[in-house]
GUFIKOL-491557 format. One record per residue (C-alpha): x, y, z; residue in one letter; residue number from 0. Coordinates in Angstrom, 3 decimals. Example, Ala and Ser with C-alpha at 12.3 -4.5 7.8 and 13.67 -1.06 7.14 Angstrom:
<recs>
<<12.300, -4.500, 7.800>, "A", 0>
<<13.670, -1.060, 7.140>, "S", 1>
</recs>
This chain:
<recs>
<<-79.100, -84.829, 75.163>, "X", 0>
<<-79.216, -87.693, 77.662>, "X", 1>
<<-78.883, -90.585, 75.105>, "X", 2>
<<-75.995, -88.292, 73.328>, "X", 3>
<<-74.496, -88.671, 76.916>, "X", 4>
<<-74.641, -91.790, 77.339>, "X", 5>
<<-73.832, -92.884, 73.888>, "X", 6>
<<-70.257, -91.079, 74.970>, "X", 7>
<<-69.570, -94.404, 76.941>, "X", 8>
<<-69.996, -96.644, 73.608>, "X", 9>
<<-66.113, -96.374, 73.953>, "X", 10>
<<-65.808, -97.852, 77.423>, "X", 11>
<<-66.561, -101.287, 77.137>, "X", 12>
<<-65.417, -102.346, 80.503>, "X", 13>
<<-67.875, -100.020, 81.950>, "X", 14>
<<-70.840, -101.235, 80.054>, "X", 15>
<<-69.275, -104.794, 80.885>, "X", 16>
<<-68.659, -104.216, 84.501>, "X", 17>
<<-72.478, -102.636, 84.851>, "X", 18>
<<-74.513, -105.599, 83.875>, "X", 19>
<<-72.452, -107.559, 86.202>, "X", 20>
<<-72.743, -104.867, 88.472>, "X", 21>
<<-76.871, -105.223, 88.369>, "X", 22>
<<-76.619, -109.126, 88.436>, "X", 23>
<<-74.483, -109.416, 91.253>, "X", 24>
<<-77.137, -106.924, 93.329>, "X", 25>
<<-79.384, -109.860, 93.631>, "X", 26>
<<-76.953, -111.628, 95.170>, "X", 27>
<<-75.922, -109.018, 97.538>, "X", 28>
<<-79.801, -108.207, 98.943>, "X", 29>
<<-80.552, -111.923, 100.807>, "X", 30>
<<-77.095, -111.584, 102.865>, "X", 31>
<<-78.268, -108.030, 104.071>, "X", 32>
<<-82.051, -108.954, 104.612>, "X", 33>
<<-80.625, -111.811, 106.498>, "X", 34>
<<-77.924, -110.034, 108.645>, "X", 35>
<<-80.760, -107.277, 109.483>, "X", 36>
<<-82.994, -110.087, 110.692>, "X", 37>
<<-80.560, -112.267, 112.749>, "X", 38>
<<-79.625, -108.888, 114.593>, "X", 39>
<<-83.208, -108.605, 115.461>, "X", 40>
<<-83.261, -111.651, 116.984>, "X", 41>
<<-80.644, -111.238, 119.154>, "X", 42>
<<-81.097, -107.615, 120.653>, "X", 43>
<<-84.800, -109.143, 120.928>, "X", 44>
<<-82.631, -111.698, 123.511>, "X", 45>
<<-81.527, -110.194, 126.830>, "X", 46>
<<-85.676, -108.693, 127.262>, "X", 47>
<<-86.751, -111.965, 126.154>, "X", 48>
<<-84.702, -114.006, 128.896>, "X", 49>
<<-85.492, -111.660, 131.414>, "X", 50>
<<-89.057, -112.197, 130.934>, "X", 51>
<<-88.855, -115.824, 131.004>, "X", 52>
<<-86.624, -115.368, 134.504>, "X", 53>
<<-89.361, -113.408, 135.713>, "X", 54>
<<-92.585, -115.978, 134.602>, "X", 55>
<<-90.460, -118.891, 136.054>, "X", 56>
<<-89.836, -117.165, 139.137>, "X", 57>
<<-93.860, -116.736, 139.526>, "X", 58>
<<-93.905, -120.500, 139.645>, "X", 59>
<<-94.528, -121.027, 135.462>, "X", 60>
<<-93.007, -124.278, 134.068>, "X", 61>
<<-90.514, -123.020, 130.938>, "X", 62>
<<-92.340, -124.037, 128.195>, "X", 63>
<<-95.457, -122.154, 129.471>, "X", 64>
<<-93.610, -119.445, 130.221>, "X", 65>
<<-91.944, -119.225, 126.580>, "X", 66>
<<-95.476, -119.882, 124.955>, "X", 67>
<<-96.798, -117.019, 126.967>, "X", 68>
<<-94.256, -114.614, 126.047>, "X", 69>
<<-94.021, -115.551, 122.073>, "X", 70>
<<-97.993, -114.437, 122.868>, "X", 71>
<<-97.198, -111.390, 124.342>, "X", 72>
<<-94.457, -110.153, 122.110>, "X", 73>
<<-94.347, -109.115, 118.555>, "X", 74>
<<-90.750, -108.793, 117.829>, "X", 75>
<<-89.029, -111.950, 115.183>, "X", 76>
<<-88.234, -114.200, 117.945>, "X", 77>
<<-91.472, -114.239, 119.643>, "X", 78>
<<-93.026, -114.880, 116.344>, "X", 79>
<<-90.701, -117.338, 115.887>, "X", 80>
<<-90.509, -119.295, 118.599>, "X", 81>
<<-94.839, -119.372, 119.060>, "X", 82>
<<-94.378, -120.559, 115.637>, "X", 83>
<<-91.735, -123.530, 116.119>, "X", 84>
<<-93.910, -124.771, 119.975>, "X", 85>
<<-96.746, -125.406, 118.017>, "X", 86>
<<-95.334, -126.928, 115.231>, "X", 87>
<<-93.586, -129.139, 117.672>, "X", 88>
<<-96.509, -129.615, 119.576>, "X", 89>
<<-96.592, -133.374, 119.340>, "X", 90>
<<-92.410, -133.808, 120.064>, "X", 91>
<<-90.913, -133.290, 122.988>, "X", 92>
<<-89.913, -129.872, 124.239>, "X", 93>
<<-86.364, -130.098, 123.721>, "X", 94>
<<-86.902, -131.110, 120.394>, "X", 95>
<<-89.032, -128.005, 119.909>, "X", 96>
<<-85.797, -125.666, 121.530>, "X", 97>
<<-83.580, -127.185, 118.881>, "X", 98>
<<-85.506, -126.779, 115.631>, "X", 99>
<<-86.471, -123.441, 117.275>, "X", 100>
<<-82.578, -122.414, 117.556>, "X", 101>
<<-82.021, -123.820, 114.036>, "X", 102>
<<-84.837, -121.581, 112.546>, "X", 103>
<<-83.259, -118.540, 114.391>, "X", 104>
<<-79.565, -119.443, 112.970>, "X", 105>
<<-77.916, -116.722, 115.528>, "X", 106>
<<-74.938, -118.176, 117.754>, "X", 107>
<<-76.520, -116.159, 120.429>, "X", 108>
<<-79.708, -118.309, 120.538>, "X", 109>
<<-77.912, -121.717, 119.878>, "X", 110>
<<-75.889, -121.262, 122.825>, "X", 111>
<<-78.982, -120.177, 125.058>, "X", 112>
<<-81.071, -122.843, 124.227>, "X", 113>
<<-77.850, -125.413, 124.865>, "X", 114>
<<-77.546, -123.986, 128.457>, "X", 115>
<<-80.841, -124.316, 128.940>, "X", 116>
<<-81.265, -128.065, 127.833>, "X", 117>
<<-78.243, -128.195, 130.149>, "X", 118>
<<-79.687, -126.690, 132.973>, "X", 119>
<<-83.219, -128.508, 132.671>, "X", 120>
<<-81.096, -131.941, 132.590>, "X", 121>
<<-79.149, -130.475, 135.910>, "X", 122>
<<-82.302, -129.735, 137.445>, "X", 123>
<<-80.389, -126.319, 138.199>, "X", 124>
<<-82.018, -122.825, 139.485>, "X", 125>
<<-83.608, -121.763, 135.764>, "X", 126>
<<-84.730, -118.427, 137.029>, "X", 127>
<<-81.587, -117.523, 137.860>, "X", 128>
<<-79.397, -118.909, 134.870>, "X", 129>
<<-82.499, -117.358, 132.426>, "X", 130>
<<-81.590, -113.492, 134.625>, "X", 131>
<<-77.745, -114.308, 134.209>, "X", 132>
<<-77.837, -114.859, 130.439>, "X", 133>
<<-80.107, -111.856, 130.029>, "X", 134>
<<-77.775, -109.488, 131.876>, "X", 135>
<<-74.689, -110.907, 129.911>, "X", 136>
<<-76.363, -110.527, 126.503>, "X", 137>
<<-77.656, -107.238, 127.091>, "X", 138>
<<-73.883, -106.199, 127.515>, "X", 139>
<<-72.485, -108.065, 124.753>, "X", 140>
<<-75.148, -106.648, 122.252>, "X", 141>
<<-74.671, -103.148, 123.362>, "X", 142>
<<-70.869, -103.772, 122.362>, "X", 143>
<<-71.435, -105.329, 119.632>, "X", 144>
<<-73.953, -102.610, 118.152>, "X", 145>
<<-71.603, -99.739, 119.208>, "X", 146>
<<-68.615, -101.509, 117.513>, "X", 147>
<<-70.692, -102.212, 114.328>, "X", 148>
<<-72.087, -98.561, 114.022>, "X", 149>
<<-68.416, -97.203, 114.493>, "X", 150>
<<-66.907, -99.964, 111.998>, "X", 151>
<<-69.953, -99.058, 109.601>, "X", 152>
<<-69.416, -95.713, 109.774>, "X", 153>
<<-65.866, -95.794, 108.789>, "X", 154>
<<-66.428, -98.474, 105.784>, "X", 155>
<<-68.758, -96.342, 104.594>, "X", 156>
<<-66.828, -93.174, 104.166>, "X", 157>
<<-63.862, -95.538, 103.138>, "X", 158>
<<-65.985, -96.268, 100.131>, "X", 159>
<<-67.402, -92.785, 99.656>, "X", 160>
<<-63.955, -91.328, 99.381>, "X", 161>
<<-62.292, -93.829, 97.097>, "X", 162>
<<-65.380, -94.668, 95.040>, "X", 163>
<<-67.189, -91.166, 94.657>, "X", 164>
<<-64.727, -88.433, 95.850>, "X", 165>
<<-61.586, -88.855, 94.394>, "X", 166>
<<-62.833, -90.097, 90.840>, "X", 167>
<<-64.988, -86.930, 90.879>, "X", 168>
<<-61.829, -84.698, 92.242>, "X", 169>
<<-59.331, -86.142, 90.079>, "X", 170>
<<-62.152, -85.514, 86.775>, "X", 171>
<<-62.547, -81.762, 88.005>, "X", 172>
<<-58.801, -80.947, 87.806>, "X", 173>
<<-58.320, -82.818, 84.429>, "X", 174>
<<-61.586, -81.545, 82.591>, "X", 175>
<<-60.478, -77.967, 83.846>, "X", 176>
<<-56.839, -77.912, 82.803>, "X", 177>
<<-56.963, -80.208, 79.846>, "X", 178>
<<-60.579, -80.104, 77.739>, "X", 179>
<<-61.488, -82.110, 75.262>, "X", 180>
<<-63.055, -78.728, 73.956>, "X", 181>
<<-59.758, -76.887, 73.696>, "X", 182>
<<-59.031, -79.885, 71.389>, "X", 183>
<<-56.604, -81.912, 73.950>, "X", 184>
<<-56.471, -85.508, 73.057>, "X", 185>
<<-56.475, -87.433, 76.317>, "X", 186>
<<-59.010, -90.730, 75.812>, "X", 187>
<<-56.545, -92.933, 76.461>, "X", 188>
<<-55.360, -91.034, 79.788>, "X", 189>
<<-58.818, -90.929, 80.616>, "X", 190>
<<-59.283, -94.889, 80.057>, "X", 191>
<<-56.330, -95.415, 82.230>, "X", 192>
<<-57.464, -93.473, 84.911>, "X", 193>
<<-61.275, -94.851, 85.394>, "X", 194>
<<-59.444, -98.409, 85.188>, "X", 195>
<<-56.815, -97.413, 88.301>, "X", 196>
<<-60.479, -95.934, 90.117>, "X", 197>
<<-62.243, -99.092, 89.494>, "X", 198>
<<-59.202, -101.207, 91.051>, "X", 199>
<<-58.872, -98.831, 93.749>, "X", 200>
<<-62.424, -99.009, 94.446>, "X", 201>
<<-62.686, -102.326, 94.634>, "X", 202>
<<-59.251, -102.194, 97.264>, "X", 203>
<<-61.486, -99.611, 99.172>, "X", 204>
<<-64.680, -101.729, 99.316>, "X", 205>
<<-63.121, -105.319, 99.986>, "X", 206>
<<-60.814, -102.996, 102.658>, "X", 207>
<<-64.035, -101.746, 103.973>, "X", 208>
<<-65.852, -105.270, 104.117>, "X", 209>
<<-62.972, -107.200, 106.391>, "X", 210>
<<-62.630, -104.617, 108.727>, "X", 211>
<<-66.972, -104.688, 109.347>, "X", 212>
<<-66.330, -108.241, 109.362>, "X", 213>
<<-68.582, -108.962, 105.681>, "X", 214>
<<-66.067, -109.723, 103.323>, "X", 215>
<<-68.160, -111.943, 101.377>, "X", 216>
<<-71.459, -110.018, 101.592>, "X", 217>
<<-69.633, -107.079, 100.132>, "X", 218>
<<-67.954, -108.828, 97.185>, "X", 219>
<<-71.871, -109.159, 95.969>, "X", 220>
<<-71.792, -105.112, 95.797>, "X", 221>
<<-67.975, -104.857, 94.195>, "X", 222>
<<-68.418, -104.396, 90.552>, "X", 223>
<<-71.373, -101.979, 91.201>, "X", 224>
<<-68.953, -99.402, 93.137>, "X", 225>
<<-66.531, -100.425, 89.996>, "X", 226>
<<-68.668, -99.172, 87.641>, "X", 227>
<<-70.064, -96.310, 89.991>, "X", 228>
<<-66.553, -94.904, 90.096>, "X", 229>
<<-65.733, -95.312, 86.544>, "X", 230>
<<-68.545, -93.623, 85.479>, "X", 231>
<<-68.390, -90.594, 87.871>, "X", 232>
<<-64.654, -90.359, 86.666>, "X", 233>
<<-65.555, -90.747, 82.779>, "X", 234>
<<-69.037, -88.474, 83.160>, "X", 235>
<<-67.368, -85.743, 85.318>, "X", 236>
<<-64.536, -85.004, 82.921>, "X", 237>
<<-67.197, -84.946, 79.709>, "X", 238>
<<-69.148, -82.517, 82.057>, "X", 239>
<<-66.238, -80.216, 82.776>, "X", 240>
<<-64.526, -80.646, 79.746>, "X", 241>
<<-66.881, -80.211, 77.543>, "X", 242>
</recs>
């Protein structure tokens, strides 16, 4: 009964077409996430991090003790990472250590830390109080920035849900009830037309959804699979209903 199903698609070549692309193109679309997911990390790791460091140099600690301490007392990505990038620097200088450990990290947020604090160091300036600044400020800017991306995500996400899964399924409910292919209707080529107009309007909806969370090119990698997801909801659901 399954295979019989799905052998009911042999007729739909753009949706067989559309689905290996579809499963290709996921590939692509995992590294971008894992990546995104990791840099975040870092940075809401930040504002505690700094503060800690304000604190150790405040009891008298020179910086780079202080930050090997704390990479050693922390388990979060950016302690990790930055224990990991002092020792492998152990032999350069410090600031050379700061950079490649800002490179590794490649968040904006720790770039432009570890710039202020080569800056400072150079300055000879107050370093516990520029380290408690910095925390303060990114604490507040990664609150925003969460609470904007949850909202935005939220939103994208039921942008997608309705274009890609509700209407194609709402659309097949009202067309497999009042025109069957049981009842003998002949209406393959309607139904071709349709799942092509839900596969362009899903991909408006996603690439919609992906500028306004600010990912447009992570979520073209995940395009053709909502193509295909709302093509085949929209052919399946009126075979279903149909008949």
């Amino acid at each position: 009964m399954i295979f019989g199903f799905l052998e009911s698609f042999n007729d739909s070549a753009l949706l067989l077409y559309i689905g290996v692309i579809a499963i290709a193109c996921a590939g692509g679309g995992i590294p971008p996430m894992l990546e995104r997911r990791r840099r975040r990390a870092i940075e809401n790791e930040l504002p505690t991090f700094l503060e800690a460091l304000s604190d150790s140099v405040g009891a008298g600690r020179g910086l780079q003790e202080a930050m090997m301490e704390q990479s050693e007392a922390n388990d979060g990505p950016l302690a990790a990472l930055l224990g990991e990038t002092l020792k492998e620097g152990h032999a350069s200088s410090f600031e050379a250590s700061l950079g490649a450990f800002a490179a590794k990290t490649r968040s904006s947020q720790v770039q432009r830390v570890m710039v202020l604090i080569e800056t400072a160091i150079q300055q000879d300036s107050s370093l516990r109080d520029i380290l408690a600044d910095l925390s303060r400020d990114y604490e507040r800017l990664n609150d925003l920035m969460n609470r904007r991306e949850s909202e935005l995500q939220g939103r994208g996400i039921l942008i997608i849900l309705f274009v890609s899964v509700g209407l194609p399924v709402l659309i097949a409910f009202i067309v497999g009830l009042f025109a069957p292919a049981s009842k003998g209707f002949q209406i393959s080529s309607f139904n071709q037309t349709f799942s092509y107009f839900f596969a362009a309007a899903s991909a408006v909806g996603v690439s919609v959804s992906g500028r306004m969370m600010g990912r447009f090119k992570d979520t073209l990698w995940w395009l053709p699979m909502w193509m295909a997801v709302s093509m085949g909801l929209y052919l399946g659901a009126v075979k279903v209903v149909g008949g």
